[in-house]
Biotite code that builds the C-alpha atoms (Angstrom):
import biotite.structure as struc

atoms = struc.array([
    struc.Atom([92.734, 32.774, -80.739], chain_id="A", res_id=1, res_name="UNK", atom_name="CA", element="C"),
    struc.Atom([91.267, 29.587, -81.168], chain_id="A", res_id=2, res_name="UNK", atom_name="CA", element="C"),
    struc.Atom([87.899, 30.110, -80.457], chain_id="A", res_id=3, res_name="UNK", atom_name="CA", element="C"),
    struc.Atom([87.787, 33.439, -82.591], chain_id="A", res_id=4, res_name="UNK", atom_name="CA", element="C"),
    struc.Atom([84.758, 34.062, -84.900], chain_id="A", res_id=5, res_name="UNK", atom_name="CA", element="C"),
    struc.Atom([87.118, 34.952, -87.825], chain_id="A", res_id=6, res_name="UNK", atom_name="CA", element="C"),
    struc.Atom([89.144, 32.165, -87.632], chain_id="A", res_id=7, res_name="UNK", atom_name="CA", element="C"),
    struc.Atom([85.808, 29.836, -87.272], chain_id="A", res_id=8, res_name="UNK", atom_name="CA", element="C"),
    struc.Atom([84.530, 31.808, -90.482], chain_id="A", res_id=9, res_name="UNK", atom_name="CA", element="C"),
    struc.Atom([87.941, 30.645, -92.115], chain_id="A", res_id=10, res_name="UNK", atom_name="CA", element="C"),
    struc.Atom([87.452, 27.363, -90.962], chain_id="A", res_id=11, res_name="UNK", atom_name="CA", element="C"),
    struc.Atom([83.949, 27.093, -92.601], chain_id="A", res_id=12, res_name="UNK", atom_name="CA", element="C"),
    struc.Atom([84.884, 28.819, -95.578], chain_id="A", res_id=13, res_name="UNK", atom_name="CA", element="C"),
    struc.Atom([87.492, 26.638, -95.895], chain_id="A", res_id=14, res_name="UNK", atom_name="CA", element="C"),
    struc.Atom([85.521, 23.404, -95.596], chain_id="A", res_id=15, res_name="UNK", atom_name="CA", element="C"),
    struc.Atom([82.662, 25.063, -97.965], chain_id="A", res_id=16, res_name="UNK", atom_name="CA", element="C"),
    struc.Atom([85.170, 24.775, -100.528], chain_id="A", res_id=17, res_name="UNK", atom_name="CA", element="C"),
    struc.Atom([86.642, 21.083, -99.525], chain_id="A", res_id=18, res_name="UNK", atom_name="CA", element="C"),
    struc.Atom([90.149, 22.672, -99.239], chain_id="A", res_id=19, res_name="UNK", atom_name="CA", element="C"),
    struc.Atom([92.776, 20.134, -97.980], chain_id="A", res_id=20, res_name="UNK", atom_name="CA", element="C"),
    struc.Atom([92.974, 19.831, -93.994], chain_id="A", res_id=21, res_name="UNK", atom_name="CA", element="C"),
    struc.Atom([96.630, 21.131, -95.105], chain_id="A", res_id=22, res_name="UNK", atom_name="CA", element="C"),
    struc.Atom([95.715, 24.032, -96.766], chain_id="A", res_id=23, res_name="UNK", atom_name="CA", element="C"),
    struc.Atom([93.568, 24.823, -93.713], chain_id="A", res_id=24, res_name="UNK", atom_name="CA", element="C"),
    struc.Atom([95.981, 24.857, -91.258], chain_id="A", res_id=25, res_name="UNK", atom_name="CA", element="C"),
    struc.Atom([98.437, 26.236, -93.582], chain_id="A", res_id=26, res_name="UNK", atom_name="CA", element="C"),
    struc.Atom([95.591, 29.506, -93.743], chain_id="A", res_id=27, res_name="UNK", atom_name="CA", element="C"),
    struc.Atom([94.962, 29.736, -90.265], chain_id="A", res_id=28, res_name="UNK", atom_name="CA", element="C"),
    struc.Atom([98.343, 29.520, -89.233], chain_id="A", res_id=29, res_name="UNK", atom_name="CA", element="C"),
    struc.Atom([99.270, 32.375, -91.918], chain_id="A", res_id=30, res_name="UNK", atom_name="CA", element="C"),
    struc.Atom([96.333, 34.619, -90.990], chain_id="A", res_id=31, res_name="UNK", atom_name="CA", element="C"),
    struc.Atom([97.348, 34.465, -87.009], chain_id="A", res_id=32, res_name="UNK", atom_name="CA", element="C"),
    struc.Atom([100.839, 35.612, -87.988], chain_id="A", res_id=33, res_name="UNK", atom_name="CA", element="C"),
    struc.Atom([99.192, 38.218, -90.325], chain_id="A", res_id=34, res_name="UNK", atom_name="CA", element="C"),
    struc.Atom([97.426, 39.053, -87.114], chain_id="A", res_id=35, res_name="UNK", atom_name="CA", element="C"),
    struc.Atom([100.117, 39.376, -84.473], chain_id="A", res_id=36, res_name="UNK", atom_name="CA", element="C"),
    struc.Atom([102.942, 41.016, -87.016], chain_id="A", res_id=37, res_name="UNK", atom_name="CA", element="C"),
    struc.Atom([100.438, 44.237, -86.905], chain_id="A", res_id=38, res_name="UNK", atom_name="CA", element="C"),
    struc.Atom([99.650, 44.089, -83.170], chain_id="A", res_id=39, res_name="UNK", atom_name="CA", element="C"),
    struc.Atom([96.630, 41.944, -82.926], chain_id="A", res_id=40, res_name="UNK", atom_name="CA", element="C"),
    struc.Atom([94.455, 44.214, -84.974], chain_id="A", res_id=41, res_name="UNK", atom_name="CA", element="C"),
    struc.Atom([91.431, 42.971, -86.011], chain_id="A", res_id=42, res_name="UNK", atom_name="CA", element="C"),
    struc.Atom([92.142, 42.117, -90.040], chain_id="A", res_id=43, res_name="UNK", atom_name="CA", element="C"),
    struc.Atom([88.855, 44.244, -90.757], chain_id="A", res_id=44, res_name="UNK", atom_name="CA", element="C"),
    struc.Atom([90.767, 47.035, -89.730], chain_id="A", res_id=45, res_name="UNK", atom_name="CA", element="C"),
    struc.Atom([94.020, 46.216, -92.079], chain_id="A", res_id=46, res_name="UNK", atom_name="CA", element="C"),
    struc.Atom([94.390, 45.784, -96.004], chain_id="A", res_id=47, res_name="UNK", atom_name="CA", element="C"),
    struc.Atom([96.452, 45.665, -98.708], chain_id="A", res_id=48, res_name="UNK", atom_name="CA", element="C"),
    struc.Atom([99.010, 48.171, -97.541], chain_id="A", res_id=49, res_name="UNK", atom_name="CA", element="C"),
    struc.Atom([99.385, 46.079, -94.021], chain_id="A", res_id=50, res_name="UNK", atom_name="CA", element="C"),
    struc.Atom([99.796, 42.762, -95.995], chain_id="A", res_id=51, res_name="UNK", atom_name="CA", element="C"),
    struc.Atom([102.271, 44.084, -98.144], chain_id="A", res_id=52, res_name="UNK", atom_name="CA", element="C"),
    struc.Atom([104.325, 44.901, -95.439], chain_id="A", res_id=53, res_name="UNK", atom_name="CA", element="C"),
    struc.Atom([103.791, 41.539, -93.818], chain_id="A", res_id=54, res_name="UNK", atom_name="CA", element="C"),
    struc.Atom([104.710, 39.733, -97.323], chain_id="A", res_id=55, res_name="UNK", atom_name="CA", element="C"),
    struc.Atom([108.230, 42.260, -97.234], chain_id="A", res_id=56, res_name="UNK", atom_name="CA", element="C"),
    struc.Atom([108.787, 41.084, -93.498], chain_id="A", res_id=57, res_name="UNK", atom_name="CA", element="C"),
    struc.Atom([108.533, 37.529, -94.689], chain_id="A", res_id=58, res_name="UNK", atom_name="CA", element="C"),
    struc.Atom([111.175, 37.908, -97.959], chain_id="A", res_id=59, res_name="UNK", atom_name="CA", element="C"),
    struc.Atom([113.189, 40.295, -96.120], chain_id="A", res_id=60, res_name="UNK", atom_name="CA", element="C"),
    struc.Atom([113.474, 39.120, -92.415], chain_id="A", res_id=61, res_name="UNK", atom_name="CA", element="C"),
    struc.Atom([112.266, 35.839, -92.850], chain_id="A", res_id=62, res_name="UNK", atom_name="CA", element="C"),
    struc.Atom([113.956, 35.448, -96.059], chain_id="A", res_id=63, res_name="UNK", atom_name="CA", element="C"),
    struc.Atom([110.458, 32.937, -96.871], chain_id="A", res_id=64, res_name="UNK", atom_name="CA", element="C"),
    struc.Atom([110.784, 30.937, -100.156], chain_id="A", res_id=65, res_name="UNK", atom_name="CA", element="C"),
    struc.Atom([109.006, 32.906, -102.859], chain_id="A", res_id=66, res_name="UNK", atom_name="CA", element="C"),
    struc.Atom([106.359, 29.778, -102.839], chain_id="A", res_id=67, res_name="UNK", atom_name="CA", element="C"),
    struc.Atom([106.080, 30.728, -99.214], chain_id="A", res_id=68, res_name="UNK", atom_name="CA", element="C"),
    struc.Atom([105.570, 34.056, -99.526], chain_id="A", res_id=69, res_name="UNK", atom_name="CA", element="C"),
    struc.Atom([102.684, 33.010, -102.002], chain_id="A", res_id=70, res_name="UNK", atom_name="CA", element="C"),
    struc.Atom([100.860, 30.578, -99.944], chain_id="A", res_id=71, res_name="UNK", atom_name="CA", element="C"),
    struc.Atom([101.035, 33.732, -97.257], chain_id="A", res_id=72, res_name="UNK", atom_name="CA", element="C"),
    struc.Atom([99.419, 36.178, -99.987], chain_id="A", res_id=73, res_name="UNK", atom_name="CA", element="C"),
    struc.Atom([97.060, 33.030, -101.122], chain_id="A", res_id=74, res_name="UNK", atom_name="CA", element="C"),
    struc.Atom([95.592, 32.539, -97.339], chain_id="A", res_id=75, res_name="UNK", atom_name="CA", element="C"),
    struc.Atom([95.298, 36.577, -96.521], chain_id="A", res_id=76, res_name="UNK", atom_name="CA", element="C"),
    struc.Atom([93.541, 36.690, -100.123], chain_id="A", res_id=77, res_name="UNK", atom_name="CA", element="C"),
    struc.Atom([91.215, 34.412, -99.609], chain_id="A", res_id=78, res_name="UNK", atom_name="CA", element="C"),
    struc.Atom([90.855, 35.753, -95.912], chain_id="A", res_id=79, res_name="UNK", atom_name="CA", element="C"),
    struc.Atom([89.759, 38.996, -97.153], chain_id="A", res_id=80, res_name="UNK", atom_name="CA", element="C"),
    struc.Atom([87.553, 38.222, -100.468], chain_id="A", res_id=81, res_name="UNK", atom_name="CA", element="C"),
    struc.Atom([85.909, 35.002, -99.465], chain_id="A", res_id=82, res_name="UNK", atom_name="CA", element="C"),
    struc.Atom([85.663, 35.738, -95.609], chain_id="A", res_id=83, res_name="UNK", atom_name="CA", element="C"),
    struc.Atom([85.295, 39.224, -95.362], chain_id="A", res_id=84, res_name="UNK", atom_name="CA", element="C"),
    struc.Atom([84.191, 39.704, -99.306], chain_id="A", res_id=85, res_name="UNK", atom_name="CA", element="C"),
    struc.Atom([86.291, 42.632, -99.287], chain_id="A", res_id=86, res_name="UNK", atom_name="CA", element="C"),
    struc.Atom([88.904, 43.010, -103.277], chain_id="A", res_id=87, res_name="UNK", atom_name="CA", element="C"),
    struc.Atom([92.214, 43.904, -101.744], chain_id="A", res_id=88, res_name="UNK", atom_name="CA", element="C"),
    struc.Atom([93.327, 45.400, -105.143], chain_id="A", res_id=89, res_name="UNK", atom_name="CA", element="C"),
    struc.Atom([96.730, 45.674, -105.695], chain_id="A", res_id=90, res_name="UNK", atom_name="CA", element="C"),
    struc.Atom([99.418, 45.043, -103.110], chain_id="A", res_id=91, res_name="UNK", atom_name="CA", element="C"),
    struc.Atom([102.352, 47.052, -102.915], chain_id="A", res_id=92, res_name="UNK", atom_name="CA", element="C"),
    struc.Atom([105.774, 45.911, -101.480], chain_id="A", res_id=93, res_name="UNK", atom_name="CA", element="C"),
    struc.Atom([108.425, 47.848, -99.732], chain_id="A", res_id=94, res_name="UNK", atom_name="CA", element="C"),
])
């Protein structure tokens, strides 16, 4: 997944915005697992419903930090409004 054209638009969105190096690979790396928790679907095909799913995974199975779990929602939100410029609107847990 590397070479993927959504994860090079990350990248360059990323850099637009002179985001750490840090916070970059922190986003990837949360985006891939967004990815491969719902069966390597293609993120244009997912939304808030999906994520909030993934964010309960994280808390539940996980049992992520809460700051985790933020930096999670923080790199999918950005994935989806700056990337994709798609709002998300609200995300519900289960």
């Amino acid at each position: 997944m590397g070479n993927s054209p959504l994860l090079n638009s990350v990248r360059d969105a990323i850099r637009v915005r002179h985001y750490s190096i840090r916070t970059e690979q922190a986003y990837l790396s949360w985006i891939k697992q967004f990815i491969w928790f719902n069966k390597k679907q293609h993120p244009r095909h997912l939304g808030a419903k999906e994520i909030g799913r993934f964010l309960t995974y994280l808390a539940c199975e996980r049992l992520a930090a809460p700051t985790t779990q933020n930096q999670a929602l923080n790199a999918l939100v950005f994935l989806y409004e700056k990337v994709m410029d798609r709002k998300l609107g609200e995300i519900p847990m289960y």
